[in-house]
N, C-alpha and C positions, 0 to 999 in steps of 0.2 A: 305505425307502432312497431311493426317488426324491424325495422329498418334502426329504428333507434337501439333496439336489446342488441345489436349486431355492433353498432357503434360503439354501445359502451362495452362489449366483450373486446373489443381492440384495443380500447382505452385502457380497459381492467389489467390486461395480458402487458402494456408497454411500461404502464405502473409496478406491476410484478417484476418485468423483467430491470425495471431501474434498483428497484428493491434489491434484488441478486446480485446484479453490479456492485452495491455499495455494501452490502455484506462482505463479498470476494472482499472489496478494496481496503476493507475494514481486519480481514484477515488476514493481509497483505502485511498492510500496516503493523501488523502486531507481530508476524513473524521478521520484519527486518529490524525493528525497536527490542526484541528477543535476542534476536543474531547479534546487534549492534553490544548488545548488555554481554554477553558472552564474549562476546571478542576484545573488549573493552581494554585489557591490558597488552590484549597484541597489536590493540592498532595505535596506544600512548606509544609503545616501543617506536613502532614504525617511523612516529611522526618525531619521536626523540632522535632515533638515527637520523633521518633525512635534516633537521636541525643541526645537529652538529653538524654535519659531513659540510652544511653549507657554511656556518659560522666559521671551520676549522679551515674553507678555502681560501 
């Protein structure tokens, strides 16, 4: 009996800690789709320049 409540405290703890994981990843996520919305007209330019430069060679 005891052996088992031990078990599943390891089990509970690898669940939680996957849980954290996929929060972080999910916060991750949201800050580079943030970044990406904010930067949006610097990086059309970017990929405008690097277009031309190749088409005008």
């Amino acid at each position: 009996m005891m052996m088992n409540k031990l078990k599943g405290l390891v089990v509970e703890e690898q669940g939680q800690g996957m849980t954290e994981y996929g929060l972080v990843l999910g916060i991750i996520a949201v800050a580079v789709v943030t970044t990406l919305g904010l930067l949006r007209e610097e990086i059309l330019a970017m990929f405008s320049t690097v277009t031309n430069a190749v088409v005008n060679r």
